[in-house]
C-alpha positions as CSV (number, residue, x, y, z in Angstrom):
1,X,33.3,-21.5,6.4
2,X,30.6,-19.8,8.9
3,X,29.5,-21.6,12.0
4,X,28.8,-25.6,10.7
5,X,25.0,-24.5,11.6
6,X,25.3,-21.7,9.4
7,X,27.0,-23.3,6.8
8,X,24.7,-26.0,6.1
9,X,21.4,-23.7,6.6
10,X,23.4,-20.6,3.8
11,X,23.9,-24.1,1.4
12,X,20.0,-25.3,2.2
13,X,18.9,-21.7,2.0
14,X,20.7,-21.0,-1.8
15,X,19.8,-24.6,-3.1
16,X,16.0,-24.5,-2.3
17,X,15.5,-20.3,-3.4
18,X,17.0,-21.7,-6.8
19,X,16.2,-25.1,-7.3
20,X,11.5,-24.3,-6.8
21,X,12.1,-21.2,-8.8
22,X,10.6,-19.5,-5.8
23,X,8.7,-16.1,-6.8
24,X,7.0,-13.7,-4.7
25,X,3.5,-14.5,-3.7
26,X,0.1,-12.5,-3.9
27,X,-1.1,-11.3,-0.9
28,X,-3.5,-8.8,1.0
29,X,-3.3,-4.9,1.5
30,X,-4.2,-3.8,-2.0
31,X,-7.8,-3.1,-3.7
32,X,-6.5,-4.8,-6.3
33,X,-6.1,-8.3,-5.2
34,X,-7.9,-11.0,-7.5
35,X,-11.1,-12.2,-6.3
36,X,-9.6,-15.8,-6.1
37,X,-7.1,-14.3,-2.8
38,X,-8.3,-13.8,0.7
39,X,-6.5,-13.1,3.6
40,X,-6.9,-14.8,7.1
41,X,-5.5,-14.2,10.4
42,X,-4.2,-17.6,12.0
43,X,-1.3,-19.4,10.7
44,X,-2.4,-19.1,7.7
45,X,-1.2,-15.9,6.0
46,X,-2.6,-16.1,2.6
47,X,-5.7,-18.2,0.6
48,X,-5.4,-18.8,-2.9
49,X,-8.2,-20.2,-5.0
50,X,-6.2,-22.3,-7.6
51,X,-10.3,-23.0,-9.3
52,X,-10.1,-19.2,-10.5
53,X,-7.2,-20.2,-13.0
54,X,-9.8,-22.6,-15.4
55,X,-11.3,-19.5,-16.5
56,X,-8.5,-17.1,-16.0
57,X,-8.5,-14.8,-19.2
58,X,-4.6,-15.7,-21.3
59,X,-2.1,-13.9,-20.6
60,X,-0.5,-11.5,-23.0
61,X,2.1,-9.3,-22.0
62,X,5.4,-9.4,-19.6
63,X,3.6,-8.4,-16.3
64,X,0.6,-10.9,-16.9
65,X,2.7,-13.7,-17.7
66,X,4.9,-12.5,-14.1
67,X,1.2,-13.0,-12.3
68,X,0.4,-16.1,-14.1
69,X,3.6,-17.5,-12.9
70,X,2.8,-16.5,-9.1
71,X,-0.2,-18.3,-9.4
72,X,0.9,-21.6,-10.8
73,X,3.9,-21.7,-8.4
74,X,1.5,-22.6,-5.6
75,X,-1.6,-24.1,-7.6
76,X,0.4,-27.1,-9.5
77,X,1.2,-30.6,-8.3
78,X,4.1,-32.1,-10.5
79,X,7.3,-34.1,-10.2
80,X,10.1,-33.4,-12.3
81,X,13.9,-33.4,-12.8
82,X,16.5,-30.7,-13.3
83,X,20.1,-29.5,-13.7
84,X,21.6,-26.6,-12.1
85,X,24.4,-25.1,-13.6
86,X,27.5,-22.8,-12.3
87,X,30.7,-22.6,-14.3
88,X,31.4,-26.1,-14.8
89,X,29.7,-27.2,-11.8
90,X,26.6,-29.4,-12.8
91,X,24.0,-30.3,-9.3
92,X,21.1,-32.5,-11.0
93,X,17.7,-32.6,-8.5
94,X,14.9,-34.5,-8.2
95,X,11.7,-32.0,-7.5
96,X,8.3,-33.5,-5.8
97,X,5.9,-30.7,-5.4
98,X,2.1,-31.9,-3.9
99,X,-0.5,-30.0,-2.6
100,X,-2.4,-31.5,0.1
101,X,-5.6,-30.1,2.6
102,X,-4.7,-26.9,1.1
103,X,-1.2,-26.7,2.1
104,X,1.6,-26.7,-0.3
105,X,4.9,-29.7,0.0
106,X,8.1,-29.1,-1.9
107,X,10.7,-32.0,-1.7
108,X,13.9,-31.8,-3.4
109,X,16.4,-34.3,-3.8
110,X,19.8,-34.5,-4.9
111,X,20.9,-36.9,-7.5
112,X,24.7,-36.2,-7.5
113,X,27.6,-35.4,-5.1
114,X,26.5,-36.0,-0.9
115,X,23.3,-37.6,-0.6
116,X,20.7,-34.7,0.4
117,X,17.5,-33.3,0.7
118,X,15.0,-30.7,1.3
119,X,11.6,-30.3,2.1
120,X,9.5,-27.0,2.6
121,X,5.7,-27.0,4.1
122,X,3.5,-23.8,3.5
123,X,4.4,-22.0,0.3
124,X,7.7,-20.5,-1.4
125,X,9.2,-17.2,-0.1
126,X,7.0,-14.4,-0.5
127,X,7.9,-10.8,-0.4
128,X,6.8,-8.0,1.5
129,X,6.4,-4.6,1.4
130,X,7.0,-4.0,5.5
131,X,7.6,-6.7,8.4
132,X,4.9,-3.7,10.6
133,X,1.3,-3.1,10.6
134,X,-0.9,-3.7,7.4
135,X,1.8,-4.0,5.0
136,X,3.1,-7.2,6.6
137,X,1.5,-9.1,4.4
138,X,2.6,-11.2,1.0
139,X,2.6,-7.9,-1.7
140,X,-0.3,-7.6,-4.1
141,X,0.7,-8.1,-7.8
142,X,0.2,-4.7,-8.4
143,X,2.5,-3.1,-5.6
144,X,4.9,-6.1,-6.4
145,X,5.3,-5.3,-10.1
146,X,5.2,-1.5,-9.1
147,X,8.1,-2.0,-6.8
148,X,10.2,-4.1,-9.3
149,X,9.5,-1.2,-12.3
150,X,11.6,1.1,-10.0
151,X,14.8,-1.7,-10.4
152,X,14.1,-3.0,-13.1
153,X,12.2,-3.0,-16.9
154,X,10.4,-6.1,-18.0
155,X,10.7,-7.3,-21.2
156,X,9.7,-10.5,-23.5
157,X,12.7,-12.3,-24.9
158,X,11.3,-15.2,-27.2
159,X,9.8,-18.2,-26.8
160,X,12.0,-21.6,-26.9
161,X,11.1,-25.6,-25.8
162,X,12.2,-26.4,-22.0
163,X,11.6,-30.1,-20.7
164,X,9.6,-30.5,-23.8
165,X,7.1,-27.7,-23.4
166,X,6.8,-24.5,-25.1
167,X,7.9,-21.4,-22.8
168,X,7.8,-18.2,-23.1
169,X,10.6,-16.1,-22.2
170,X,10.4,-12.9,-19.5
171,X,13.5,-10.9,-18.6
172,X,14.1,-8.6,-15.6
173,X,16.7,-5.9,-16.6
174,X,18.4,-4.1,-14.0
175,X,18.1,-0.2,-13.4
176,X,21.3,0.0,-12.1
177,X,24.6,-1.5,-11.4
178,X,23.6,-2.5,-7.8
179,X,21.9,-5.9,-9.0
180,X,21.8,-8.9,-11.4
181,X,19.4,-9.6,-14.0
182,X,17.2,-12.2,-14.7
183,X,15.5,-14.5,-17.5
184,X,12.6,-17.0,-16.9
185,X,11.4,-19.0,-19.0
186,X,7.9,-20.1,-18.3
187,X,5.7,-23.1,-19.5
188,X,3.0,-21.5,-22.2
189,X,0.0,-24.5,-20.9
190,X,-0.3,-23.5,-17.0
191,X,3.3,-20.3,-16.6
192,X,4.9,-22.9,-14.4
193,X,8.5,-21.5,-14.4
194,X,10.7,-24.1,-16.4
195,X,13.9,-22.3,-16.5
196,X,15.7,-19.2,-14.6
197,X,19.1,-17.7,-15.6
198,X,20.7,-15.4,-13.6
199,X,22.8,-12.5,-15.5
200,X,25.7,-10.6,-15.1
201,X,25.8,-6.9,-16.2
202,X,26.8,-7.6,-19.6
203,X,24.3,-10.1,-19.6
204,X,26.5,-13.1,-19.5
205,X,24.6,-16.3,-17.9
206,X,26.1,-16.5,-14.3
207,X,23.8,-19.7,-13.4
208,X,21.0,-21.3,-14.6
209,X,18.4,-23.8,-13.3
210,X,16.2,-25.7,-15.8
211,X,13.7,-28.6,-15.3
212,X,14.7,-31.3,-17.9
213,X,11.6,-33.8,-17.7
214,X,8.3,-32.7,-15.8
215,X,5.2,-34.7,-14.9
216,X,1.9,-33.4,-16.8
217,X,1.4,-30.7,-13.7
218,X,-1.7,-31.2,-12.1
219,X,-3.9,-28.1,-11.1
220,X,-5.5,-28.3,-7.8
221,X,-9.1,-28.1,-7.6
222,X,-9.1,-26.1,-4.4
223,X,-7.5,-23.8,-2.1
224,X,-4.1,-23.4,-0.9
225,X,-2.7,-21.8,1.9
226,X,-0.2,-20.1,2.4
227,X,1.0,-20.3,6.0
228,X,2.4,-17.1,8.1
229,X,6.4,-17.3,8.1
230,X,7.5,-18.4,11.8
231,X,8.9,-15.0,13.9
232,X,12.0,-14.6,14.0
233,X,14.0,-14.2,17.4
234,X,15.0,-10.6,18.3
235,X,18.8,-9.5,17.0
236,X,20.5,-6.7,18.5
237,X,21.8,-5.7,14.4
238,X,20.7,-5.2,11.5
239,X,21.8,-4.1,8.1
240,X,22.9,-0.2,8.2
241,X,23.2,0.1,4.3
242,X,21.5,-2.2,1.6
243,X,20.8,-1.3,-2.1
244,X,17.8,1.0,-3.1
245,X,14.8,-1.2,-3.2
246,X,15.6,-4.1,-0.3
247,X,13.4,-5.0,2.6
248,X,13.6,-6.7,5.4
249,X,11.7,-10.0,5.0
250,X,10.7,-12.7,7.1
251,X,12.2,-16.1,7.7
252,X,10.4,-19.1,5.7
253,X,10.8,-22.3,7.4
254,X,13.9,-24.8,5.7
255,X,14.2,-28.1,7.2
256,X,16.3,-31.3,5.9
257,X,16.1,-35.3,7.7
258,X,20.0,-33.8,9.3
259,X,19.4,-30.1,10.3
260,X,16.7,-28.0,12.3
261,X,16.2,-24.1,10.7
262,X,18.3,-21.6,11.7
263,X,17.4,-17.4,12.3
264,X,18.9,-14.8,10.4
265,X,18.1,-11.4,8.8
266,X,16.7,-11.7,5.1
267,X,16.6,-8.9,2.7
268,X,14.7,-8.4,-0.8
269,X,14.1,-6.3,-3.5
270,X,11.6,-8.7,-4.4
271,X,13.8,-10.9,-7.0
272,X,17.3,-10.8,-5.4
273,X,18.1,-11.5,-1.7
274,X,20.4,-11.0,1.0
275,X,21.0,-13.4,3.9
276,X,23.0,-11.7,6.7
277,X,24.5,-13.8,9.9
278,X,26.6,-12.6,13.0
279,X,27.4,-15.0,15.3
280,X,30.7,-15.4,17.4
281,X,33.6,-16.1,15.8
282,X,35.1,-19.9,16.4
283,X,38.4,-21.2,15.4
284,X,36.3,-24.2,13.7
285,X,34.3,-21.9,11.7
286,X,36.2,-19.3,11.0
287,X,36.3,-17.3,7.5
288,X,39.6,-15.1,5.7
289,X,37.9,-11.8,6.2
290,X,36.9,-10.5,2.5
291,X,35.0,-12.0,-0.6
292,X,34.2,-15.8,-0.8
293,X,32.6,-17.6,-4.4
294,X,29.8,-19.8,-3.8
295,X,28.4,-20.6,-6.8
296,X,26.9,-17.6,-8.5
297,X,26.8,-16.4,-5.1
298,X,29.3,-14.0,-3.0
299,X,29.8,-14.3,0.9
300,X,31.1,-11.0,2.2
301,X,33.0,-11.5,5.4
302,X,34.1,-9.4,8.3
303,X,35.0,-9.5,11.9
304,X,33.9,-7.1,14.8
305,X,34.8,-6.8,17.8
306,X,32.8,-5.7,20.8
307,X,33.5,-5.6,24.0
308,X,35.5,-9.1,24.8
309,X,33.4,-10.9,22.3
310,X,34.7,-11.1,18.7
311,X,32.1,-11.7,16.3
312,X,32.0,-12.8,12.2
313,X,29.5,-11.0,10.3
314,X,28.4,-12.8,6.8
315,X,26.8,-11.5,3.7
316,X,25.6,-13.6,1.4
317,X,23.5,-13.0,-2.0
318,X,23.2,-13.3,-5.6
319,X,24.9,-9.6,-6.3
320,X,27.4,-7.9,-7.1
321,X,30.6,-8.5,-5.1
322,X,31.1,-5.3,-4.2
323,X,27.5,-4.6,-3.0
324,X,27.5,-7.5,-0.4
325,X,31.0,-6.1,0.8
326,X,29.5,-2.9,1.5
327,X,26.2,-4.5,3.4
328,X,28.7,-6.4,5.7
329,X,30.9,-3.4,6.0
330,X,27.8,-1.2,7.1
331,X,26.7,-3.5,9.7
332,X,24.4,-1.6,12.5
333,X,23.9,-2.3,16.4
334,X,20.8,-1.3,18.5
335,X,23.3,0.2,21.1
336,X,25.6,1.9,18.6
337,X,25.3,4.2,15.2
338,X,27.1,1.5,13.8
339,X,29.5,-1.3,13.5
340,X,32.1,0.4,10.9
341,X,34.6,1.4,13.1
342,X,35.7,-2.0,15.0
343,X,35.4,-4.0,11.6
344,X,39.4,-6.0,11.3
């Protein structure tokens, strides 16, 4: 495996992006931001006024029930229990989500397997449209879903009964063969997502997450902030190649009782992510060179050597195999072009 640091943050990193259903968040920089968002300038990166979804008209097609989703990510408290499924591998989770002074708490807690848990502090990941200048800011919906409609079409596929609760069904289809697809199911009453599937390019189910029993959610009368992501320290590489739509994004804040956050490079196309790590290569952590299955996920592994240092460079993302492969292979130093030529 990568550096035991790494390890454990790629493992905590994977479990909490599936297991709160994380989707981007509003944000500033457009003209079309609801009236309910403002912006601030402290730690605090983003307001939302959770009061404006009482009278918040239905929604009523794909995109609206994508935005109502955004919002009720960050506006509900609720506790509830889940299953995650990979293959025949079955992780069940106990989820506490609370809001409180305006600032959002996720805790999640393993049932099965090593006892573990997570806890987040500020809001879910949010995606950018640039870490520079105006644009560093949580996307508006309209830029967000105008940057997905590029990679992918939105479509309804159904409603069906998760955890009790009628959901309707949204589904991301990719554009091309450079990304996964993806099916949410979210909760009719308040767009809560119950359910998210992750799909192969035949459209074959390659995980799932799905809440099982949830708490009557609770809106918050109030506002929520979202806090600005922590900076990230300064790396001498960055990814060289990554598929059409991916942007560098910064690094929220994952903590657990055992482990303190680690830095890395994070990519998005607002959906689907890539975590990138290079650190020096140690006989404890080392990793075969090539593709590695974690789950749904890939780990795309390669070694460079520069100078008298030999380093391990790990990709890791819900995508195709052969797209993390290429990431890791087009690895790109501030001093050099690139890293292709010293890869073993």
């Amino acid at each position: 495996m990568p550096h035991l640091r790494t390890a454990h943050h790629l493992a905590r990193l994977m479990a909490i992006g599936l297991g709160f259903l994380a989707l981007p968040a509003f944000g500033e920089g457009s003209a079309s931001v609801p009236s309910g968002i403002a912006a601030s300038h402290d730690r605090v990166q983003t307001v939302y006024d959770c009061r404006q979804l009482e009278s918040a008209p239905p929604a009523i097609a794909p995109d609206q029930w994508f935005e109502r989703s955004i919002w009720a990510t960050h506006c509900y408290r609720y506790q509830a229990r889940a299953v995650r499924v990979v293959d025949d591998d079955v992780v069940t989770l106990s989820l506490v989500r609370d809001i409180n002074n305006g600032v959002e708490s996720d805790r999640m807690f393993f049932l099965n397997g090593p006892s573990r848990s997570l806890r987040r502090e500020g809001g879910s990941m949010r995606f950018q449209l640039s870490t520079d200048g105006e644009l560093a800011a949580p996307a508006s919906p309209d830029a967000l879903l105008q940057h997905l409609s590029e990679l992918y079409r939105l479509r309804f596929r159904g409603e069906e009964r998760i955890a009790n609760r009628a959901a309707v069904a949204v589904e991301f289809v990719p554009l091309d063969s450079l990304r996964y697809g993806y099916r949410l199911w979210l909760d009719r009453a308040t767009g809560i997502p119950l359910k998210r599937a992750l799909l192969d390019n035949q459209g074959g189910v390659l995980e799932s997450f799905e809440l099982v029993e949830l708490t009557p959610p609770d809106l918050y009368d109030g506002e929520v902030e979202l806090l600005e992501p922590p900076s990230s320290a300064a790396l001498e590489w960055k990814a060289g190649w990554l598929p059409a739509g991916f942007i560098s994004q910064p690094l929220m804040a994952l903590a657990s009782p055992e482990d303190n956050p680690r830095r890395h490079k994070l990519y998005s196309d607002g959906l689907a992510t890539i975590s990138l790590f290079v650190e020096p290569l140690v006989a404890e952590g080392a990793l075969r060179p090539g593709l590695h299955r974690l789950g749904a996920n890939h780990a795309a592994v390669r070694r460079i050597e520069r100078g008298d240092e030999t380093l391990q460079a790990v990709a890791v993302g819900e995508l195709p195999p052969n797209v993390l492969m290429r990431v890791v292979e087009m690895l790109q130093f501030s001093d050099t072009d690139s890293a292709t030529d010293s890869a073993s």
